[in-house]
C-alpha positions as CSV (number, residue, x, y, z in Angstrom):
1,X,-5.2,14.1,-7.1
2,X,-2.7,17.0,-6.1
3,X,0.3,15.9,-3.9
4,X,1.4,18.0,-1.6
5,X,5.5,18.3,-2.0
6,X,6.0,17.2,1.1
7,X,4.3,14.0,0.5
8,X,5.9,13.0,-3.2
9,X,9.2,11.9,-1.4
10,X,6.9,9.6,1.0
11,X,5.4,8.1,-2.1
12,X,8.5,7.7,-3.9
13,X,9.6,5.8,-1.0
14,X,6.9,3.7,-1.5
15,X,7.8,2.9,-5.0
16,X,11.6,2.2,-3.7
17,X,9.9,-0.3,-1.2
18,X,8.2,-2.1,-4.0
19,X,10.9,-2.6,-6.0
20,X,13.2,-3.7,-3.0
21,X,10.4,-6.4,-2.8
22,X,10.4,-7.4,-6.5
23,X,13.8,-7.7,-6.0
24,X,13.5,-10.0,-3.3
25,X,11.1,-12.2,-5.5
26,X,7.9,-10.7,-4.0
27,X,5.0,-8.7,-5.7
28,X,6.1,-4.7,-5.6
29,X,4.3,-3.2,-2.9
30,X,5.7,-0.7,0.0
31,X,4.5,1.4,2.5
32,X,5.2,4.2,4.4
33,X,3.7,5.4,7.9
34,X,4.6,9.0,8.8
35,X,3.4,10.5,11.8
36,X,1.1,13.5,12.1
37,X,4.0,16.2,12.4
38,X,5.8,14.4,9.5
39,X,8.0,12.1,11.0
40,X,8.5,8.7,8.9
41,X,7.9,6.4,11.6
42,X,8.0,2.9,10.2
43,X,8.1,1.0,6.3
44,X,8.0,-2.2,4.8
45,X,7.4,-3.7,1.7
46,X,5.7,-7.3,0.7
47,X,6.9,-10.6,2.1
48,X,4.0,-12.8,0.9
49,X,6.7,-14.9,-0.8
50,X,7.7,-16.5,2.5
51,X,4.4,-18.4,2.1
52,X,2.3,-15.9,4.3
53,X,-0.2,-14.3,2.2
54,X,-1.1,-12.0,4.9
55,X,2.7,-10.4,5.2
56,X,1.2,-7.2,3.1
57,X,3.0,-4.0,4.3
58,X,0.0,-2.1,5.3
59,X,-1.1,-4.8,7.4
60,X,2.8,-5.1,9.4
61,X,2.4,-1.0,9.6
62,X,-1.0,-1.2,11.2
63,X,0.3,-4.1,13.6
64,X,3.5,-1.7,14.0
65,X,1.6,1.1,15.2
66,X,-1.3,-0.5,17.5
67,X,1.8,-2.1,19.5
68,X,4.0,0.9,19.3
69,X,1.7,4.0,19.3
70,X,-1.3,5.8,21.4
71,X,-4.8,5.8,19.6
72,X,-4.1,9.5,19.1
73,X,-0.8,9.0,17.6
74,X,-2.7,6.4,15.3
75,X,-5.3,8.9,14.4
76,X,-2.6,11.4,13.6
77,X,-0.8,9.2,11.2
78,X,-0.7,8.9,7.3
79,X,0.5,5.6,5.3
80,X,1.5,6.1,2.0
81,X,1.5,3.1,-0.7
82,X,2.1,1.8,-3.4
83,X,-1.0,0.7,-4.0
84,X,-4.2,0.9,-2.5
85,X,-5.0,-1.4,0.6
86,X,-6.9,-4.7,-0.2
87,X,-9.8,-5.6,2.4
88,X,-7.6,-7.3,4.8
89,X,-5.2,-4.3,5.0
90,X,-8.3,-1.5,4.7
91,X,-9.7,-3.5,7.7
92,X,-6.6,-3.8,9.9
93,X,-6.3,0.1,9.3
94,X,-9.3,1.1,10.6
95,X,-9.3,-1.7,13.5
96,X,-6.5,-0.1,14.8
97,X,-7.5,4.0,14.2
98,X,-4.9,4.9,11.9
99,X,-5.8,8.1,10.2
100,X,-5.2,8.6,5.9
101,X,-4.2,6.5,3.3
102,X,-2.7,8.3,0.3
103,X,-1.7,5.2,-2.2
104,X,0.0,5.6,-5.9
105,X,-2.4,3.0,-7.9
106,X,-5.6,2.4,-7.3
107,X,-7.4,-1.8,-6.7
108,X,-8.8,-0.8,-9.9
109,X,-5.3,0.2,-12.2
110,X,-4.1,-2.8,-10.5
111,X,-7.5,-5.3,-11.6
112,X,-7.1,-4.0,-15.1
113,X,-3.4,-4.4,-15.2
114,X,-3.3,-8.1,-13.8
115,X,-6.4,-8.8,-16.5
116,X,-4.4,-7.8,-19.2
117,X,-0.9,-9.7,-18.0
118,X,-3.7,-12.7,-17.6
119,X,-3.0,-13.0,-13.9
120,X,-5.9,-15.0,-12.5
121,X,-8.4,-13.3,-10.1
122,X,-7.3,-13.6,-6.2
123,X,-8.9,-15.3,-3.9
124,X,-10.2,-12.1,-1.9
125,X,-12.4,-9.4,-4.1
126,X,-10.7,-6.6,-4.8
127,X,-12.3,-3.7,-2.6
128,X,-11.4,-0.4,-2.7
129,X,-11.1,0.8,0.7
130,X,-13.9,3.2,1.0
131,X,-15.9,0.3,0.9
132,X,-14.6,-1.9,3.6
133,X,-13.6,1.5,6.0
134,X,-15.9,4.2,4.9
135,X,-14.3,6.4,7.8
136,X,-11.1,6.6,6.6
137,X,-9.5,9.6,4.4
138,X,-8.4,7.9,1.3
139,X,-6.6,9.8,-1.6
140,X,-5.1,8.5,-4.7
141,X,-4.3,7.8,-7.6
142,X,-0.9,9.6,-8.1
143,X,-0.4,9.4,-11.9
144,X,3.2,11.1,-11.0
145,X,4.1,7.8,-10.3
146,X,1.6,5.4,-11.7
147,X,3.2,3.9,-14.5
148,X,6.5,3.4,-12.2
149,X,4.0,1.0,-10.0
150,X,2.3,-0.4,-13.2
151,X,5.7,-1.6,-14.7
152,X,7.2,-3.3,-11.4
153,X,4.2,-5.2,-11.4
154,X,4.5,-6.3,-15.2
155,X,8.6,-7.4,-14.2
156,X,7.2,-9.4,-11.5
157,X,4.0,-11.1,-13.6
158,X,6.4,-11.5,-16.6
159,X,9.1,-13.2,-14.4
160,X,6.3,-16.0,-13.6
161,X,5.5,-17.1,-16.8
């Protein structure tokens, strides 16, 4: 995938995000929502570590923006991540009519990595988003930053054992 240059610094973001949550003792995701004249609008990064599993950052921006923004405001938008959204967060996006997703690593990078760190399978299949919202835009991998996502999420899985 080709990223526009106005888009790397949103991404780069993301990876910031992530690693704010590994350093918080979380798993290094982030998120970005900018609005559709590029305006960042809202981020956050994982807080599953409080014991919510649900606290994913794609899933507070897409809360953020049905409570915040009009549907065509939503439709307008972009969210930029880490890594691409998992069911529940590819869901919660479309429920709420936010328009792309451009995300760093793909469900797939990430499946292979955790297999070969020996991180056991989650308890939710790993979609990619296409599947669960087949009318969003979706774009990614960025292998600008790939192996910057890739080795937060070995620091995190090697801090476990």
């Amino acid at each position: 995938m080709v990223v526009k240059d106005t888009e790397l610094p949103h991404l780069r973001r993301c990876v910031e995000l992530a690693a704010e949550a590994l350093e918080a003792g979380d798993e290094p995701f982030g998120s970005v929502l900018v609005g559709g004249d590029g305006t960042v609008l809202a981020e956050d990064r994982n807080r599953v570590a409080s014991g919510d599993r649900t606290r994913h950052p794609e899933f507070e921006l897409a809360r953020w923006s049905a409570a915040r923004l009009t549907p065509e405001a939503r439709t307008a938008a972009t969210v930029y991540t880490s890594g691409e959204h998992c069911p529940m967060c590819a869901a919660a996006h479309a429920w709420v009519g936010l328009g792309r997703i451009v995300y760093v690593a793909s469900s797939e990078q990430l499946g292979a990595w955790l297999t070969e760190l020996g991180v056991p399978e989650p308890p939710v299949r790993p979609l990619p988003v296409r599947e669960v919202a087949p009318g969003v835009a979706v774009e990614g991998p960025v292998p600008q930053l790939t192996e910057e996502i890739r080795a937060l999420h070995r620091r995190f899985h090697a801090g476990r054992d």
